[in-house]
N, C-alpha and C positions, 0 to 999 in steps of 0.2 A: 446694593443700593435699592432702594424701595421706591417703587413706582406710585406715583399718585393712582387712584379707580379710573379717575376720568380719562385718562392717557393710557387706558386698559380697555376700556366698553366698546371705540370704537374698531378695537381688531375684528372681532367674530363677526360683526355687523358689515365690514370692507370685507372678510372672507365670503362671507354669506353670499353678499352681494353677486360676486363675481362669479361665485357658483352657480346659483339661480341663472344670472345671464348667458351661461355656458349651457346650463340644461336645458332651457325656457323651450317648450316646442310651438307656444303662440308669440306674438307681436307682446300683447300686454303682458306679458311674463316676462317676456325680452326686454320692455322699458321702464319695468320696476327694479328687477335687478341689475340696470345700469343704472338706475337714477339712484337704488341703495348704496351703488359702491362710489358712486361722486360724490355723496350728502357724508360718506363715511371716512374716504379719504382726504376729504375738507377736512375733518375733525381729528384726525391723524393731525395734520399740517398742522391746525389751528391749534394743537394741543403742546407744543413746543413751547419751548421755554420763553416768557413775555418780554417781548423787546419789540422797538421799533419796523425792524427786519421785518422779524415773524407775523406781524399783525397786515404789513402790506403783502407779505409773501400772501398770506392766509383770502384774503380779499379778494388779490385779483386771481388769486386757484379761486374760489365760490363766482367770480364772477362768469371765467370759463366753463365752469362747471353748469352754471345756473343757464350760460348760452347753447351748451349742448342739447342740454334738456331742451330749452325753447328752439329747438332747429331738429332733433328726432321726433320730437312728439307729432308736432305737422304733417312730417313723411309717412308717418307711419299713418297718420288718420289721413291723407290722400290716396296711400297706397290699400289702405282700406273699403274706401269706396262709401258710398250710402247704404251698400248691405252690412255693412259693417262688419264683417265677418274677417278676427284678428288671426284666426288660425295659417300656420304656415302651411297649408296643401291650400285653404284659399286664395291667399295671397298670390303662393304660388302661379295657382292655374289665373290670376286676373292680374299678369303686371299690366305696371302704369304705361301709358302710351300718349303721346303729342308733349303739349304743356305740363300735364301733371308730370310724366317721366324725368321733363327736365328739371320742374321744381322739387321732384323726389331725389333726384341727384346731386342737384345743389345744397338742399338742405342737410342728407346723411352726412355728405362731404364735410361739412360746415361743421353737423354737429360731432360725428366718432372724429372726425380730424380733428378738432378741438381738443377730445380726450387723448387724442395718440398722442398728438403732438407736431401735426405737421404743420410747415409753414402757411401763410403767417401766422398762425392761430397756436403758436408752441411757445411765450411768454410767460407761461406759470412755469415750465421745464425748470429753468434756468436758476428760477427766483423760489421755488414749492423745493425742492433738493438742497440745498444747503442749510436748510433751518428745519428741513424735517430729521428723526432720528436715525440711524443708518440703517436697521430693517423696514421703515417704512420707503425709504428712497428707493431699497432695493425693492421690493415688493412695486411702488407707482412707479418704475422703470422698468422692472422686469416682465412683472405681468399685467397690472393694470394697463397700460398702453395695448396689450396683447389684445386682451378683452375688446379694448375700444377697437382695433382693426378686426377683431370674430364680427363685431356688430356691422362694422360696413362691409366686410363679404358679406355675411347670410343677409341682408337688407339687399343690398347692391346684384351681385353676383348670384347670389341664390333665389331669394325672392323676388326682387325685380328683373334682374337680366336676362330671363329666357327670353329670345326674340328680338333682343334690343338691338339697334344697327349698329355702326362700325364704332360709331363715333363713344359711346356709352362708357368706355373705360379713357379718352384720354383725357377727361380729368384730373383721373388719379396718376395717370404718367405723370401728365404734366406739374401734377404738386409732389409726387413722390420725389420725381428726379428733382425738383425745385430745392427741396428739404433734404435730402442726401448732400446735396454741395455744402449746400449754407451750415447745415448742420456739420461736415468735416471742416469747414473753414474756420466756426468759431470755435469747435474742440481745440486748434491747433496754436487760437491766441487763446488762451485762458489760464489762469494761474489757480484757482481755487481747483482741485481735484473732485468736488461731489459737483462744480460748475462743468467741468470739462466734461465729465460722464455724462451728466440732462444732454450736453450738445453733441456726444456720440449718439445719444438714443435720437435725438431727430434725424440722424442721420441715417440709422440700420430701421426707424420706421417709416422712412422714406423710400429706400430699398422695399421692403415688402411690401408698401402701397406701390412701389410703378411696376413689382409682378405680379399683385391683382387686376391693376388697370390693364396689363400688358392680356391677362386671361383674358379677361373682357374681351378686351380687340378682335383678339384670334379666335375666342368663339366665335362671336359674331361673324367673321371670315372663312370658316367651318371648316378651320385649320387645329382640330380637335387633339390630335398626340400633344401640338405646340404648346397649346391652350395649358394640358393637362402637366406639361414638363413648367410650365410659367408660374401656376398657382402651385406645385410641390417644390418651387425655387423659392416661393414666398413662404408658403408652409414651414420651412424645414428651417429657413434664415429667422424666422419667427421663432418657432422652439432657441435654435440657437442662441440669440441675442436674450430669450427670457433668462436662459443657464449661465453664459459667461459676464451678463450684465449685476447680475444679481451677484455674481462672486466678486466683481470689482466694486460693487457698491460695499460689500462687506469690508471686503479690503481697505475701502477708503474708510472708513468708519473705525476698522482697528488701526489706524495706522494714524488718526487723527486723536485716537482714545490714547495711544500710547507716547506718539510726538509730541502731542499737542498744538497741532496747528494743521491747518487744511492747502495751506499754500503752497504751489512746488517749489517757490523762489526762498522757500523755510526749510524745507528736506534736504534730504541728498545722507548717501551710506548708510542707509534704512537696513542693505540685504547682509551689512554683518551684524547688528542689531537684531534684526527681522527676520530668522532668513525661510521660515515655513509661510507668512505674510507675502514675502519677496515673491517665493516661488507660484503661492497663489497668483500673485498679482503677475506672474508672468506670462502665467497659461491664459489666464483671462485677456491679457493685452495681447495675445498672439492669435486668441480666438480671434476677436474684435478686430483686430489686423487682417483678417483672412490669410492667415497664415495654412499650408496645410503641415500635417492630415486633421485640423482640428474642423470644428462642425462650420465655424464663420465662412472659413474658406471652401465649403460646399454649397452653402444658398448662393453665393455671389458666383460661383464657378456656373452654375445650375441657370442661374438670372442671365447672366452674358451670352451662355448657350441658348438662351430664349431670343434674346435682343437678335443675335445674329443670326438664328433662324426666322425670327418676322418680316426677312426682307421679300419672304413668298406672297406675303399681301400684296397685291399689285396695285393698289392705291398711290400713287405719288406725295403725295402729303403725308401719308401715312407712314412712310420709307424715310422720307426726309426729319420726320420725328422722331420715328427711331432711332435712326442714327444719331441724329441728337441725342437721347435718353441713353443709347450706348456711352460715349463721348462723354457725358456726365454721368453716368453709375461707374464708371472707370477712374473717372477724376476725382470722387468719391470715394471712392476705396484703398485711392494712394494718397489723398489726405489722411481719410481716417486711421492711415496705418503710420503715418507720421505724428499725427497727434497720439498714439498708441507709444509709441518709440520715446514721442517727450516725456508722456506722463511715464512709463516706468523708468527711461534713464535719468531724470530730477529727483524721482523720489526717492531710486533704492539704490543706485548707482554714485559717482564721484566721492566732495568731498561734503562733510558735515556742513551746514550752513545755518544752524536752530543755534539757539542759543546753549551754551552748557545744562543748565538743571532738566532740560526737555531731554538731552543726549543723557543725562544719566539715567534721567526717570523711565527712559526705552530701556537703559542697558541693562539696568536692574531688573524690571519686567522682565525682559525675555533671558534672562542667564539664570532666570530659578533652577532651582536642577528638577529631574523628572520624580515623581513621586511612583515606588519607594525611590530613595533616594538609591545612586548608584556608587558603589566604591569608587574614591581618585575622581567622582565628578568635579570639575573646573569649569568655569566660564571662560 
């Protein structure tokens, strides 16, 4: 099927983007190629097929987008100073301190959270994924969110957080663990399958923002192995969720190509139909589950080991937060594995529940025989 140009031009220009952002060694390099990969990934969204849907989906993703932009920009020219010097050894050696730190804080928060996806600011998630095409979804789930949480560490954590006091990271607990719950709770009501994936991803980028916020802490406590075991629990859940998110976005995209329908309360016995889709979709729901020996099940293993070793900060408020952030990244991770359990037992499991022409048009699809063809092949 042939692609229109225009639903073409903005891939390289969304890859570009996201590159630059990852290379960038100053500030202004750093907030062009995020501002390239928002202005890009809008046009992705915006570039779907014209309906009603798509045109609000489109809006309020530019309006997110357009607020990020206006809440880094700021940070970055306070965290600048009047010498103005954007480079990151600058920066570095002059973080922010009193009022500006806390407005530098608030604002990153505001705006990479915007882009990740964490609560409340995770409303294009929901609404930007089922009207975008199934590699674009995969791609602004799998790694654009990524990107957007590189930018609030090296901002946060890198550039501004050397020196900063205790307090510096629990913002980000505090909205990380916020967006972990909320984000497994509506995975677990939802029926559209590319709906249910946006609300796992607020969930595992919520997870990786309360083991940045949680570094934070424990630097600043000069509780340094902790720190370093917290942000490679984030790290590592990062990588993970870019790899088995992006395989279940696929999934949901061939399985909507071939069904015809996105709904789980439409599916069901997909995996004799389906059954290399099935198996994808298994591994991917078992990642996302924290299943082991799979990678999900090592940042969350890695994260918990953090939470329960930060009870050495002798802070009483501090303790008492933790344990809360423990208590909810736990509660977290057994929704999220139930919402995992629904979406593959609806879709590929029971009995047929699509209408006939949709079960033929899968059976056909998938019982082509292999090319060359093989002697006595049968469906």
């Amino acid at each position: 099927m042939a692609v229109p140009p225009r639903r073409l031009l903005p891939w390289p220009l969304f890859l570009a983007g996201m590159a630059l952002t990852l290379l960038a060694a100053d500030a202004f390099t750093l907030l062009l190629g995020f501002e390239l990969m928002s202005l890009a990934s809008w046009a992705l969204v915006a570039s779907s097929p014209a309906d009603a849907e798509a045109r609000a989906a489109a809006r309020q993703y530019l309006g997110f987008a357009l607020f990020a932009a206006a809440c880094t920009v700021p940070a970055v020219g306070l965290m600048g100073g009047l010498a103005g010097d954007l480079s990151f050894a600058g920066l570095r050696a002059a973080p922010p301190q009193g009022w500006a730190a806390v407005a530098v804080l608030a604002l990153v928060l505001a705006g990479a959270g915007a882009k990740a996806g964490l609560v409340p600011l995770h409303g294009w998630l929901p609404l930007a994924h089922p009207v975008a095409p199934g590699p674009v979804s995969a791609l602004l789930s799998g790694v654009m969110t990524k990107v957007a949480l590189y930018v609030m560490a090296r901002l946060l954590l890198d550039l501004g957080g050397l020196g900063q006091p205790l307090w510096w990271g629990v913002p980000l607990m505090v909205a990380g663990a916020a967006s972990a719950v909320l984000g497994a709770l509506r995975a677990g009501q939802e029926r559209d399958t590319k709906v249910l994936l946006a609300c796992s991803t607020i969930e595992h980028v919520g997870l990786v923002t309360l083991g940045l916020g949680l570094a934070a802490t424990l630097r600043a406590a000069d509780l340094g192995p902790l720190a370093a075991l917290a942000a490679a629990a984030a790290l590592l859940h990062a990588l993970a969720h870019g790899l088995f998110k992006t395989l279940l976005f696929l999934v949901a995209a061939e399985v909507q190509h071939a069904a015809g329908s996105r709904r789980l309360d439409s599916l069901g016995a997909l995996v004799h139909a389906m059954p290399a889709v099935a198996l994808s979709a298994l591994v991917g729901a078992a990642a996302a589950a924290a299943l082991p020996p799979l990678s999900g099940f090592a940042g969350e293993w890695l994260l918990l080991q953090a939470l329960l070793g930060a009870r050495r900060v002798g802070e009483l408020g501090f303790q008492v937060l933790v344990a809360a952030c423990t208590a909810l990244a736990a509660l977290a991770a057994a929704l999220g594995a139930a919402a995992m359990l629904r979406f593959w037992g609806l879709a590929f499991l029971g009995r047929p529940r699509g209408p006939a022409p949709s079960a033929r048009r899968t059976r056909r699809r998938w019982c082509a025989p292999p090319w060359p063809a093989l002697p006595g092949w049968r469906c």
